[in-house]
C-alpha positions in Angstrom: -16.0 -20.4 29.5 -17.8 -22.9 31.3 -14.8 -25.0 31.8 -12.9 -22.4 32.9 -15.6 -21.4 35.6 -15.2 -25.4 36.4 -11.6 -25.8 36.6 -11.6 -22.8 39.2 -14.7 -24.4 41.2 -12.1 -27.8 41.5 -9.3 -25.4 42.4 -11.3 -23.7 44.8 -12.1 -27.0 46.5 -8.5 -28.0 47.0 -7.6 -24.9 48.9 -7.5 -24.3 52.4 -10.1 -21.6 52.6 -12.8 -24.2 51.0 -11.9 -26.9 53.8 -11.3 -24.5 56.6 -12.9 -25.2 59.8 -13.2 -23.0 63.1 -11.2 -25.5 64.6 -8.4 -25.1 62.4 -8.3 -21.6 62.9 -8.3 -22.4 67.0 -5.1 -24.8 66.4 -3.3 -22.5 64.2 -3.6 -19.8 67.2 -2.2 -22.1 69.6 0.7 -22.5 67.0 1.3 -18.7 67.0 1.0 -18.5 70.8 3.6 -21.1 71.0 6.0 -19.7 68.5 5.7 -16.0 70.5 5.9 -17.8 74.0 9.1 -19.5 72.2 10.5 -16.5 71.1 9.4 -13.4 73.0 9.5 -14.8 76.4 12.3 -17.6 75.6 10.8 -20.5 77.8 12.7 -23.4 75.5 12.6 -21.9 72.0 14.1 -24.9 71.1 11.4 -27.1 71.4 8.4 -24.1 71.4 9.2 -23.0 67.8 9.6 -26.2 66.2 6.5 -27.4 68.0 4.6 -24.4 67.2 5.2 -24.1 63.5 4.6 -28.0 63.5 0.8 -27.2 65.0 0.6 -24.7 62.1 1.3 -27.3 59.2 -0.5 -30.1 61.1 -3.9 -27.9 61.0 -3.7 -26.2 57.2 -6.9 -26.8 56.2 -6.6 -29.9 52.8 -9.1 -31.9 50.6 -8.8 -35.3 51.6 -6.8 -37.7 49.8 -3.6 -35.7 48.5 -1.1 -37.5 50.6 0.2 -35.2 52.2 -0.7 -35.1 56.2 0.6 -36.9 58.4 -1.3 -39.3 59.2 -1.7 -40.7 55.3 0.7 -43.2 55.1 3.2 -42.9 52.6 3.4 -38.9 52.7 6.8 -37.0 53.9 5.3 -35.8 57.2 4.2 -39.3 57.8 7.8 -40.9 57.6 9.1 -38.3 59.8 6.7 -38.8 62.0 7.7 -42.7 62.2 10.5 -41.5 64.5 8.1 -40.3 66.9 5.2 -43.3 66.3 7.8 -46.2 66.6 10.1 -44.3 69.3 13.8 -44.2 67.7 13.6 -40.5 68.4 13.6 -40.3 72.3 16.6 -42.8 72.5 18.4 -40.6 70.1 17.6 -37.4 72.6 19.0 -39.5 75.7 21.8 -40.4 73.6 22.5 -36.1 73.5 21.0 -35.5 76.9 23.9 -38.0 78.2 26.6 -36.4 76.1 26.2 -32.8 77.6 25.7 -34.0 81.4 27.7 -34.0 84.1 27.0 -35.7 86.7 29.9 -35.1 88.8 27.3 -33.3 91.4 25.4 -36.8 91.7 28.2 -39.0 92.1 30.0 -36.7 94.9 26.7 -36.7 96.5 25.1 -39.7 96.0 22.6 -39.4 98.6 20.6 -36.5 96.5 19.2 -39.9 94.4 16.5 -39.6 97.2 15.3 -36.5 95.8 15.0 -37.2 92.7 13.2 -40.3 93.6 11.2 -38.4 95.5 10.1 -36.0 92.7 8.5 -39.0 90.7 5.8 -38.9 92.5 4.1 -36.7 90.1 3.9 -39.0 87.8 2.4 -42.2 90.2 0.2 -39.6 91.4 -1.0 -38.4 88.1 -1.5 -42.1 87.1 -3.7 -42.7 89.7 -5.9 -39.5 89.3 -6.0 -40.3 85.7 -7.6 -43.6 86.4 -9.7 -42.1 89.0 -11.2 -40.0 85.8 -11.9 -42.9 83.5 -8.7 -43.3 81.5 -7.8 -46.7 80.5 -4.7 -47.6 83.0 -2.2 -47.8 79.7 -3.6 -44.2 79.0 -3.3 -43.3 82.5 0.3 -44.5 83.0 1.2 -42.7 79.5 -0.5 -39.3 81.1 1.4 -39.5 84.8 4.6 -39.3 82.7 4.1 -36.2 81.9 5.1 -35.3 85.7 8.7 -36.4 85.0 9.1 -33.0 82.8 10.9 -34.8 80.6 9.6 -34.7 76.7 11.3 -37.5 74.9 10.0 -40.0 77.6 6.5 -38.9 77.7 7.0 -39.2 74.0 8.6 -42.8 74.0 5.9 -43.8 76.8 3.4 -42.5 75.2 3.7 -44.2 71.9 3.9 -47.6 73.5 1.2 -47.2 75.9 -1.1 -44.6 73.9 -0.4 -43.6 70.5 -3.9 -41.9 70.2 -3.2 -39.5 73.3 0.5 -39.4 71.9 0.4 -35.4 70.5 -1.5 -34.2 73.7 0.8 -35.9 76.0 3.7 -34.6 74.2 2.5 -30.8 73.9 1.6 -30.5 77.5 5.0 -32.1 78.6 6.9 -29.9 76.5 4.5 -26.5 77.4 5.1 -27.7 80.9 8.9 -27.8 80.6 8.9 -24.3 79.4 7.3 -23.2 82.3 9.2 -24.5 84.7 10.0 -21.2 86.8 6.3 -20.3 86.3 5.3 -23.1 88.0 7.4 -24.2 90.9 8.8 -20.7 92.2 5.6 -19.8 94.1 5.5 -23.4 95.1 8.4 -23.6 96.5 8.1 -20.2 98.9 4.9 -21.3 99.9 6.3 -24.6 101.1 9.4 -23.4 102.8 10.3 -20.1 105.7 12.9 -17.9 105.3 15.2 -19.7 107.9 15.1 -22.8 105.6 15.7 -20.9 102.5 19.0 -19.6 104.0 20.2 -23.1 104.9 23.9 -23.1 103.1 25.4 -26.3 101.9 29.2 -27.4 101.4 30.2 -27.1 97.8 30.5 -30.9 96.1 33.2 -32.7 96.3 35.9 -32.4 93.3 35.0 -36.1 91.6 38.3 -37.7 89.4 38.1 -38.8 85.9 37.9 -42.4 87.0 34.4 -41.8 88.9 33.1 -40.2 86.1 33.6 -43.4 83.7 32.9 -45.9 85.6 29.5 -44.3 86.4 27.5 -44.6 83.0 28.7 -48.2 83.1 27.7 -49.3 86.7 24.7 -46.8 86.6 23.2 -48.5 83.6 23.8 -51.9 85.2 22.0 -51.5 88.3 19.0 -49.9 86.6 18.9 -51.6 83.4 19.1 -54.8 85.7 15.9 -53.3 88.1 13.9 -52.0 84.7 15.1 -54.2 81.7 12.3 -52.2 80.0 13.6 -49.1 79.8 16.7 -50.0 78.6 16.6 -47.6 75.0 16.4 -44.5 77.2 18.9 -45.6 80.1 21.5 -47.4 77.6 21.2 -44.5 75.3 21.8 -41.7 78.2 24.7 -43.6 80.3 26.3 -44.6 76.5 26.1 -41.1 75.8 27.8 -39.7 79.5 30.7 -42.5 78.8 31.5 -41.4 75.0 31.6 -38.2 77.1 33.9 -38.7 80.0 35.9 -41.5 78.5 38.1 -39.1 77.0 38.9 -40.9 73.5 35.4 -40.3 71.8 35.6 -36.6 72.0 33.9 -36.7 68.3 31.5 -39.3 69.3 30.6 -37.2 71.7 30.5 -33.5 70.6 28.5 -35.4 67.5 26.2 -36.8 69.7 25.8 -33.7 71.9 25.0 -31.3 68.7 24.3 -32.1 65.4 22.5 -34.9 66.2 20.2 -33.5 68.7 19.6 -30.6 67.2 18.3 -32.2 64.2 16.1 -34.8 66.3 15.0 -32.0 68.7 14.0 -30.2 65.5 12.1 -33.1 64.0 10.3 -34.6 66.9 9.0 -30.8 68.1 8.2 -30.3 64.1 6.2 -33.9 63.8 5.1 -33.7 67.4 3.1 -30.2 66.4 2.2 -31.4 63.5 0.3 -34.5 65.1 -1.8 -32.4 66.6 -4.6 -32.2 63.9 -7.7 -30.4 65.1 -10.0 -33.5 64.8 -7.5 -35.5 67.2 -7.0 -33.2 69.7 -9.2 -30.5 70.6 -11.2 -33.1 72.7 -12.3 -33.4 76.4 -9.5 -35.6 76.8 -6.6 -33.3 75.9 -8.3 -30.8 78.6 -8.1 -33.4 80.9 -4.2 -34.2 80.0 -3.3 -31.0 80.1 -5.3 -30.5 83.4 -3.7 -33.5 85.1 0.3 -32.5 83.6 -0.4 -29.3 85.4 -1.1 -31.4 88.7 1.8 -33.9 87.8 4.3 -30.8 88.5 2.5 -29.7 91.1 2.7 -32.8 92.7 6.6 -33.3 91.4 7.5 -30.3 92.9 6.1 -30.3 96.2 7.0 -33.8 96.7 10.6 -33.2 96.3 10.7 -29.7 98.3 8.6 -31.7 101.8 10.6 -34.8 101.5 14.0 -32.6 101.9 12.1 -30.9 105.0 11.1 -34.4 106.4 14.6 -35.4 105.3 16.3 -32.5 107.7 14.2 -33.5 110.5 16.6 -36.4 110.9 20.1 -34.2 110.2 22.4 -32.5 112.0 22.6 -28.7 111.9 25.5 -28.1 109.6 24.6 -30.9 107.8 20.7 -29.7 106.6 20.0 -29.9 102.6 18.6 -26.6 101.7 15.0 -27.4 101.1 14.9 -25.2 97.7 16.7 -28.1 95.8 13.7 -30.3 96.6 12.2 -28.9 93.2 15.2 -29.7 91.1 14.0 -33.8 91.4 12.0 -33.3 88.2 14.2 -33.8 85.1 14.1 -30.5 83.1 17.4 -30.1 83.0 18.8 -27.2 84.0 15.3 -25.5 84.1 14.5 -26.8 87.6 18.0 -26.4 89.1 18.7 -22.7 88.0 15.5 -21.9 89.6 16.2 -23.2 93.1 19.7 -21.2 92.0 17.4 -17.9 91.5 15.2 -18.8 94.1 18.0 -19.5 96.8 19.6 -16.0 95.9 16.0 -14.0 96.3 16.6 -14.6 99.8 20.6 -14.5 100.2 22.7 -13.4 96.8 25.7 -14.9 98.2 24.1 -18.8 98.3 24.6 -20.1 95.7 22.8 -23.9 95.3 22.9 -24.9 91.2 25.9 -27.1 91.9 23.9 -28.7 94.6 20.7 -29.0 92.8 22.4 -30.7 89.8 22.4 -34.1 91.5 18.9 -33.9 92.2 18.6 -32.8 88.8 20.7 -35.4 87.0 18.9 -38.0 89.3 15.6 -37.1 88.3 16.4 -37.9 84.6 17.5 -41.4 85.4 14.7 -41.6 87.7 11.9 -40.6 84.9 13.5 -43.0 82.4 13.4 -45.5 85.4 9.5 -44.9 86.2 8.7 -44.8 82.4 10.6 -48.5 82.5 8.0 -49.4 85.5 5.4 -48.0 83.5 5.9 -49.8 80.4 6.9 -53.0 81.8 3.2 -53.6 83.9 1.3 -51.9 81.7 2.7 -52.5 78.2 
């Protein structure tokens, strides 16, 4: 009887209620909230619910030693997780991201660059308030990214520059990408009047097949050639716009574009989630990451929306840029563009600016893999 009573005692010992913590419990909450945020409100399910369920496994409560979490080497979760640690994952997004965009809207209007250049301020802002606060500046740089909205570079950056920071980084980029409209909408009417809001601009340019495939090649010249080091994001994204446009790699391409994503977007929010262990990240510094990835869209946003007002000080009328676009630097794409699209017909249903905000858009996603380049190449 006695060794039944003792077998029982070791089982007990191995289950989660014997090793459960408060903490755990707080983490697995998150989890939930993100999985209801993902599907109830819809703000990127994609990336929510994976993430979300991946917080839940990460946190089960375990005895030590059974090989199983991810950070014991050797376990299932930890050889997924390689993808995210070493950084093939992110290229492999870009590789999708470049697949499914057009960027017709940039290359008829080339001059929208500026805006999306503009919009990466956030994250040279958020660098330098991070170092202001004490992080180290390769944790500092890997924190600012987070103000390019963009997921799979925080998530490349991050793991080059600071692996330890890695799962906080990457859950407050990602929770900050879902909330896009939250965020910059009252922003953006605070920063503009209703005289700018109405500002209508020409429809772009019809752009031939020859523009769009000699783009990704000279594209990823020139920048490659100013940022050698971010060369697996860029080549990945303009290798993934020319199996697109080239018009012989339509297999490639739709490969590229949807299988392949979806299966890395699945991992890297499932490993992602699951990084984020209770012991590793419900620390002063994740508030502070999250704090300063709040700020880092802030600053994003309001950058983008005052340099098109600056901008327009210096253009014609009939030739002003609708200051609502100034939001759409930051790479979430479409996120930020349909919202200068909703936000544009709040004021007049019959002005439509998503076209017009796609090149800002599109820029800003070269333009985060550009500063992530910077980044990495001074500070890794």
């Amino acid at each position: 009887m006695s060794q039944i009573f003792e077998s029982l005692s070791t089982f007990w010992n191995y289950t989660g209620f014997a090793n459960c913590e408060w903490a755990n419990i707080i983490m697995i909450a998150i989890g939930i909230l993100f999985i209801t945020m993902g599907i109830v409100k819809e703000w990127e399910p994609l990336l929510l619910v994976p993430i979300g369920f991946g917080i839940i496994i990460g946190n089960i409560p375990m005895f030590p030693g059974l090989n199983v979490s991810i950070y014991e080497d050797g376990s299932v979760l930890n050889t997924l997780y390689q993808g995210v640690k070493v950084g093939w994952y992110p290229p492999l997004i870009f590789l999708g991201i470049g697949a499914m965009t057009d960027f017709s809207a940039l290359i008829s209007q080339p001059k929208l660059v500026l805006i999306g250049a503009a919009a990466q301020m956030g994250i040279f802002g958020a660098y330098l308030i991070a170092l202001a606060l004490g992080f180290a500046p390769n944790e500092a740089g890997a924190i600012g990214i987070i103000g390019g909205a963009d997921g799979p570079t925080a998530i490349f950056l991050s793991g080059k520059l600071a692996p330890d920071l890695m799962g906080a980084i990457a859950v407050s980029a990602y929770s900050y990408m879902a909330l896009v409209p939250v965020i910059q909408r009252p922003i953006m009417l605070m920063l503009t009047n209703k005289k700018e809001r109405l500002i209508r601009m020409p429809k772009p340019r019809q752009v031939s097949q020859k523009e769009k495939i000699i783009f990704p090649i000279v594209g990823f010249i020139m920048t490659a050639f100013i940022v050698p080091s971010g060369l697996p994001l860029l080549g990945m994204l303009f290798f993934g716009n020319l199996l697109k446009e080239s018009g012989v790699t339509r297999r490639l391409a739709e490969t590229a574009r949807g299988p392949l994503v979806d299966v890395i977007t699945t991992l890297i929010g499932l490993t992602v989630g699951a990084s984020t262990q209770a012991d590793k990240f419900l620390t002063g510094n994740s508030v502070k990451i999250f704090a300063l990835g709040l700020l880092s869209f802030v600053i994003a946003t309001t950058c983008g929306v005052l340099f098109v007002k600056i901008w327009n000080l210096f253009l014609k009328e009939g030739h002003k840029i609708n200051p609502l676009i100034g939001n759409a630097g930051v790479s979430a794409v479409p996120d930020s563009a349909r919202v200068s699209e909703v936000v544009g017909r709040e004021c007049d249903p019959s002005n439509h600016l998503l076209m017009n905000a796609m090149a800002p858009n599109v820029a800003g996603v070269i333009g985060s893999a550009v500063a992530a380049g910077i980044l990495l190449g001074f500070l890794g």
